[in-house]
C-alpha positions in Angstrom: 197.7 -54.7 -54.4 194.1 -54.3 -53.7 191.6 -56.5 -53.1 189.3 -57.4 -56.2 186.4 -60.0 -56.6 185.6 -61.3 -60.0 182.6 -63.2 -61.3 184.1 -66.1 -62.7 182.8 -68.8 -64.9 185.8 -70.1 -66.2 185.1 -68.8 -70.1 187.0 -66.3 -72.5 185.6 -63.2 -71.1 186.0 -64.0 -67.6 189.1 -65.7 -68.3 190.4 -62.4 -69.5 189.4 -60.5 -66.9 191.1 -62.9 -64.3 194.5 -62.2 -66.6 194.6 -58.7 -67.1 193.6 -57.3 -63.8 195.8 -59.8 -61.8 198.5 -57.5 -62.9 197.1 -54.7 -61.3 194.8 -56.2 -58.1 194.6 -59.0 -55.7 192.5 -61.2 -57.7 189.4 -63.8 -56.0 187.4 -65.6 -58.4 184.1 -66.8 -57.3 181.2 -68.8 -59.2 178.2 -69.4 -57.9 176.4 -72.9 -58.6 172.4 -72.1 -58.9 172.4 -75.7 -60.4 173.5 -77.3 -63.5 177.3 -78.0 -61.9 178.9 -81.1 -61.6 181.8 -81.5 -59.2 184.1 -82.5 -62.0 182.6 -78.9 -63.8 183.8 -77.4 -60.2 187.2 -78.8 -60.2 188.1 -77.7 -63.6 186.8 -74.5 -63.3 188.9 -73.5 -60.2 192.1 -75.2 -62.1 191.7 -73.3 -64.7 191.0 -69.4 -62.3 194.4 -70.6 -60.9 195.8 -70.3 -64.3 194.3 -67.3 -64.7 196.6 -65.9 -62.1 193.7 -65.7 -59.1 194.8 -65.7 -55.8 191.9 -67.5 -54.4 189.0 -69.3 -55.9 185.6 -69.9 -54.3 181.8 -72.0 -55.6 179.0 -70.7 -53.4 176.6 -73.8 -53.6 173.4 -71.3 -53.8 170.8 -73.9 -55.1 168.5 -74.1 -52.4 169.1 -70.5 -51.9 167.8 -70.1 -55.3 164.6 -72.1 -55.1 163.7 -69.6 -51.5 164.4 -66.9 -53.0 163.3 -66.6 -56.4 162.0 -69.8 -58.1 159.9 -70.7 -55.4 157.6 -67.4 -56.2 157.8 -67.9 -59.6 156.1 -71.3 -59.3 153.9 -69.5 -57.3 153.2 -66.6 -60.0 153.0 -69.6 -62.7 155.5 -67.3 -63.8 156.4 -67.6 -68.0 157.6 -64.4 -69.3 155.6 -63.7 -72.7 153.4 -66.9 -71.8 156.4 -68.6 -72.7 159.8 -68.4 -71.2 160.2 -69.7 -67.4 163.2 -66.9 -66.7 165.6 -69.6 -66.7 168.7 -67.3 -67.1 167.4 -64.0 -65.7 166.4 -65.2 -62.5 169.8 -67.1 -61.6 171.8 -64.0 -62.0 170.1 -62.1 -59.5 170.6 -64.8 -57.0 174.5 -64.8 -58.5 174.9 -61.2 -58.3 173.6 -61.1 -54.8 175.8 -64.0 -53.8 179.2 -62.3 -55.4 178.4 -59.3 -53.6 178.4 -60.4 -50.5 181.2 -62.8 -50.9 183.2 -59.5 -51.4 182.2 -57.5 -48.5 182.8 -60.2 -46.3 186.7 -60.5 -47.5 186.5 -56.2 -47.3 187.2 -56.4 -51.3 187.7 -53.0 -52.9 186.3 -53.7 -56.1 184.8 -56.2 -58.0 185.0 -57.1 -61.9 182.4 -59.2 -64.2 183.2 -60.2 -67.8 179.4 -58.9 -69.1 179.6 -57.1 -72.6 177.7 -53.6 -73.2 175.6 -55.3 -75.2 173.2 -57.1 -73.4 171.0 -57.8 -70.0 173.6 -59.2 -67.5 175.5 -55.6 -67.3 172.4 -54.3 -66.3 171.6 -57.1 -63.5 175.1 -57.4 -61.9 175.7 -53.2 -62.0 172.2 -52.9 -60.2 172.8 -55.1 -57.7 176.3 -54.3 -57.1 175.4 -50.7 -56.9 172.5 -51.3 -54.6 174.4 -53.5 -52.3 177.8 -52.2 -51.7 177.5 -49.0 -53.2 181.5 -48.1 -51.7 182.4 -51.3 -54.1 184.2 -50.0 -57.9 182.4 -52.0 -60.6 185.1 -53.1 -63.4 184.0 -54.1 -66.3 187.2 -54.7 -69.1 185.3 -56.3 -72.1 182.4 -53.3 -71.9 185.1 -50.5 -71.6 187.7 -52.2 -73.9 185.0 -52.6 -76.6 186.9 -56.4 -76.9 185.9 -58.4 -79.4 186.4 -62.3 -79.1 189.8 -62.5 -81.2 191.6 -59.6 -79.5 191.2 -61.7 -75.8 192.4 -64.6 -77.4 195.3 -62.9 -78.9 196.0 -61.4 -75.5 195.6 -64.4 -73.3 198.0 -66.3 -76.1 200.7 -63.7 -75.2 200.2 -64.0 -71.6 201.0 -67.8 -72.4 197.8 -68.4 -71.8 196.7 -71.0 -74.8 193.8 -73.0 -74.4 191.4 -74.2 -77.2 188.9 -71.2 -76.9 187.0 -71.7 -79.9 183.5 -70.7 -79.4 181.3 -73.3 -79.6 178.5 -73.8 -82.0 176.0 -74.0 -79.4 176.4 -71.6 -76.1 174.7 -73.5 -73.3 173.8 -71.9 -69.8 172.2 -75.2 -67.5 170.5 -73.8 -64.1 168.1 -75.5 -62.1 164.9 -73.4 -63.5 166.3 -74.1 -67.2 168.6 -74.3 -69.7 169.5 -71.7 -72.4 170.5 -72.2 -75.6 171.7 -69.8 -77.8 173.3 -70.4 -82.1 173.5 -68.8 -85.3 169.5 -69.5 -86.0 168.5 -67.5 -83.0 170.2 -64.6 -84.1 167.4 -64.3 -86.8 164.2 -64.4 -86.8 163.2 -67.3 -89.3 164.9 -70.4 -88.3 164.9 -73.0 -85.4 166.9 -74.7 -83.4 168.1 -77.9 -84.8 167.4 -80.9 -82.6 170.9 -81.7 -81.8 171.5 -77.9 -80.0 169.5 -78.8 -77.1 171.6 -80.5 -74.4 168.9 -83.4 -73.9 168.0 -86.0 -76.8 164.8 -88.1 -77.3 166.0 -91.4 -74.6 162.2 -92.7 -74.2 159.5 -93.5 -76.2 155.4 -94.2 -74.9 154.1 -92.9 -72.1 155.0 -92.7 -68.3 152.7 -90.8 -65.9 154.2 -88.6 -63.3 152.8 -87.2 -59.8 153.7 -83.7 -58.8 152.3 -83.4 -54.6 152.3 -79.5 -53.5 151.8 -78.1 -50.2 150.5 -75.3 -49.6 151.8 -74.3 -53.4 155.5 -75.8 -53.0 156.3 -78.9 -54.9 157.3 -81.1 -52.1 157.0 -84.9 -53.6 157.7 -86.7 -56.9 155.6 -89.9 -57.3 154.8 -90.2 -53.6 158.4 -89.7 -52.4 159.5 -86.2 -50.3 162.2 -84.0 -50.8 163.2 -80.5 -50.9 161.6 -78.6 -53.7 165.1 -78.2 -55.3 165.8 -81.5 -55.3 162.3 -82.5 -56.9 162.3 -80.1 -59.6 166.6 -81.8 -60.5 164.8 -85.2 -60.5 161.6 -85.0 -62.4 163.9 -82.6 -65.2 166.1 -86.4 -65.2 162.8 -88.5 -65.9 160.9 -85.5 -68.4 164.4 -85.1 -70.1 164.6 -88.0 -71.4 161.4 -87.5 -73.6 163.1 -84.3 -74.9 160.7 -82.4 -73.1 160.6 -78.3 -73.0 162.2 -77.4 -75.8 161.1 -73.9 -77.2 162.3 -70.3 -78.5 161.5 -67.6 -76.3 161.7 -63.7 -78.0 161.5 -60.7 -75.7 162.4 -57.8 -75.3 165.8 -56.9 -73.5 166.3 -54.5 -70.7 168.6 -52.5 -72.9 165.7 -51.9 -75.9 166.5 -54.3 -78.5 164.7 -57.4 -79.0 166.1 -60.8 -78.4 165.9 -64.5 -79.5 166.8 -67.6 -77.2 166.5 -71.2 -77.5 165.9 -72.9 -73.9 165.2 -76.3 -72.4 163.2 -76.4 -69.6 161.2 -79.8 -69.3 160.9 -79.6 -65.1 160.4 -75.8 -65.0 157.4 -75.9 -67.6 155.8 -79.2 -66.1 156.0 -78.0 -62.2 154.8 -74.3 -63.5 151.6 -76.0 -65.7 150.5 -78.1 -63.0 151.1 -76.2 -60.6 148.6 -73.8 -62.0 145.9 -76.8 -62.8 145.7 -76.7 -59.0 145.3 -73.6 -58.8 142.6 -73.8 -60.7 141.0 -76.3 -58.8 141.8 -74.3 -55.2 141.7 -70.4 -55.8 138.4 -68.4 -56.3 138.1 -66.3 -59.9 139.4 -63.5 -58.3 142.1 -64.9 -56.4 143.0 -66.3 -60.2 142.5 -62.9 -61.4 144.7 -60.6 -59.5 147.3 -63.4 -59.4 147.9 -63.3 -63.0 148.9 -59.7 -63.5 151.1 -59.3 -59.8 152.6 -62.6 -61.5 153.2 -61.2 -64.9 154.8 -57.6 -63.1 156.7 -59.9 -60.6 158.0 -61.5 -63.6 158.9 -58.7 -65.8 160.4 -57.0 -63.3 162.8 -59.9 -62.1 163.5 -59.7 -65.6 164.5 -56.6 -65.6 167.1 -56.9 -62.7 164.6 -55.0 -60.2 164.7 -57.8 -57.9 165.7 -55.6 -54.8 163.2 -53.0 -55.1 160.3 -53.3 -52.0 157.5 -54.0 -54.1 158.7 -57.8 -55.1 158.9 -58.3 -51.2 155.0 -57.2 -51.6 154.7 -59.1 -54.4 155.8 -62.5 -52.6 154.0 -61.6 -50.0 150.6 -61.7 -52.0 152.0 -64.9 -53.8 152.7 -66.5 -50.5 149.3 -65.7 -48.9 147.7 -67.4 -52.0 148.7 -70.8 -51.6 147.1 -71.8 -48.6 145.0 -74.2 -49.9 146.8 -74.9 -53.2 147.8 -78.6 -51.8 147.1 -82.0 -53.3 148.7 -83.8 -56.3 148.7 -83.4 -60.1 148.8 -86.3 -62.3 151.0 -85.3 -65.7 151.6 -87.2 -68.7 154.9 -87.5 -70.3 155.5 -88.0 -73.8 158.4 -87.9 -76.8 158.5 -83.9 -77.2 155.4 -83.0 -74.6 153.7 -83.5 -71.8 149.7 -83.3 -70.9 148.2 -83.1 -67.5 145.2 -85.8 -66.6 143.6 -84.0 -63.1 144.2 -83.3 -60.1 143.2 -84.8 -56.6 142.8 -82.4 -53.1 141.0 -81.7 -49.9 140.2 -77.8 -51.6 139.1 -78.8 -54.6 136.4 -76.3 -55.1 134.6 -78.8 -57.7 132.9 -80.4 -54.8 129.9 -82.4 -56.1 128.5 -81.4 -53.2 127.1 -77.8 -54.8 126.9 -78.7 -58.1 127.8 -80.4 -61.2 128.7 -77.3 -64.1 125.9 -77.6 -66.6 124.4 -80.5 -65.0 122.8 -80.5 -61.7 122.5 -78.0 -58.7 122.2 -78.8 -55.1 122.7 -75.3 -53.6 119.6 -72.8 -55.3 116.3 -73.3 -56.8 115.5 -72.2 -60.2 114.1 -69.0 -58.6 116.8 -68.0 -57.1 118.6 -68.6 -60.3 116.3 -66.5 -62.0 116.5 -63.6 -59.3 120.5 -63.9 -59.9 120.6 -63.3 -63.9 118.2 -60.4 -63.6 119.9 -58.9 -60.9 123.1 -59.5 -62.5 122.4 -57.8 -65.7 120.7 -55.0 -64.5 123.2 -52.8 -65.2 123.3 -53.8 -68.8 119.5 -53.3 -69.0 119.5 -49.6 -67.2 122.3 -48.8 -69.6 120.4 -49.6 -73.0 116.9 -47.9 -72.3 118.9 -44.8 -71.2 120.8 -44.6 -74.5 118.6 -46.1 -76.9 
């Protein structure tokens, strides 16, 4: 039989998959953990691919991979896709896809499966980088081609004597380090919210605690004076900020395949580190620094998004984020609160508020009022030129 890797998170469509093509190729199931998974989660998922008929099952711990890779430059970006949405979701299944893929070439699989419908972005992101990777690997897909809907697997799993309570939940929940979606019945609409209860984190705290963030050189590398990897940072201040019921909101976008989409998320670390992150930035980068950041961020983004994470220009895009945080270290005092969070200041060697110049709207030390004269006329002369020409 040959050899066949399958991207396997232990649900219906995956579980099908891991059924039906067992009969036909060797099967290896492989998850990959970019946070969210507990070892108990691990356990039962890889009981369960052996029911499935699998003849191996592997979880690639790809956390910290994850944070190098991809989050890290989207704290750097202050990366939030329609000023809203952190990529929680996106950006983990590039790191997945890449992850699979080589997992397969290094056991010299022949093809490799994933349980992605024709309906919506993950096709795209795991075919891309599939194809891009190990273009000599066959891509199956069996609930695209099949056109499957959710009863007939059940049905056939039951008559493989596979029968296991696969009721879809009310709630589908995706957890990742960067986020957590959340997806129901409201958000297939456009009117309605999320009830409170759908999010995975209730209110645990009322009042106010104060956190502080320290960055170096733009990475988050201490929570409230105590160092760690970034990746670890960002899983404890989500713990603390969660418990206020922090980062809930509804991001809508547009999909890679043309339609629009709805999708609830929770994302109380990824929102926090991204806001103060960029109040430092603030504080440390000249305007046009700031400037140019913001759009490279926003294409970096989108095109992340959009499963184009292997194309050379992100490589040039991190480089440009990378170069920019030089001097984006200090710390970043935040607020948390039931629902929200608010961010007090910020204290660091770069702060480019240095009384020592000025104080905005104030005082100078560093021109006279000629000189400040000189400037405006100078400054608008083009203005001035333009008018008497045309008028």
């Amino acid at each position: 039989m040959k050899k066949l890797v399958i991207a396997y998170s232990g649900g219906l469509d995956t579980s099908y998959c891991a059924v039906s093509l067992s009969k036909e190729y060797d099967v290896h199931a492989v998850s990959v953990n970019t946070g969210g998974f507990t070892n108990e989660e691990v356990k039962h998922i890889e009981s369960n691919a052996y029911k499935m008929g699998v003849t191996t099952y592997k979880n690639i711990d790809a956390v910290a991979t994850f944070y190098q890779k991809v989050v890290k430059y989207l704290i750097f970006g202050n990366v939030l896709k329609n000023s809203t949405y952190p990529l929680s979701v996106s950006a983990e299944r590039i790191i997945q896809a890449i992850e699979i893929i080589e997992y397969a070439k290094s056991i010299d699989a022949e093809y490799i499966a994933h349980g992605s419908t024709g309906a919506g972005n993950d096709q795209v992101r795991f075919d891309m980088i599939f194809q891009t990777l190990a273009p000599n690997i066959k891509i199956i897909t069996p609930i695209r081609d099949q056109k499957l809907t959710r009863q007939e697997e059940i049905d056939y799993l039951k008559s493989e004597g596979i029968d296991m309570p696969w009721e879809k939940s009310k709630y589908s929940v995706n957890k990742g380090l960067w986020g957590t979606s959340v997806g129901g019945v409201e958000t297939l609409e456009s009117e309605k919210s999320l009830p409170s209860e759908a999010y995975p984190s209730q209110l645990e705290k009322e009042g106010e605690e104060k956190v502080t963030l320290t960055f170096k050189n733009g990475e988050f590398i201490a929570l409230n004076g105590e160092e760690n990897a970034p990746e670890v940072n960002i899983e404890k201040l989500n713990d603390i900020a969660s418990a206020y019921a922090i980062g809930r909101d509804i991001h809508v976008g547009d999909t890679i395949v043309g339609t629009k989409g709805r999708v609830g998320f929770e994302a109380a670390a990824a929102l926090i580190t991204v806001k103060a992150h960029h109040l430092l930035e603030k504080h440390t980068l000249t305007k046009w620094q700031l400037q140019h950041k913001e759009y490279l961020s926003s294409f970096y983004g989108m095109h992340l998004h959009e499963g184009q994470y292997l194309d050379p220009v992100m490589r040039d895009i991190e480089a440009f984020l990378q170069s920019s945080q030089k001097m984006v270290s200090g710390n970043v005092v935040v607020s948390l609160k039931p629902y929200h969070f608010s961010l007090d200041g910020i204290v660091s060697n770069h702060d480019l508020m240095s009384s020592k110049f000025s104080t905005y709207g104030e005082e100078n030390k560093a021109w006279s009022a000629d000189d400040a004269k000189g400037f405006i006329k100078i400054i608008g002369n083009q203005n001035k030129i333009y008018r008497q020409v045309n008028s």
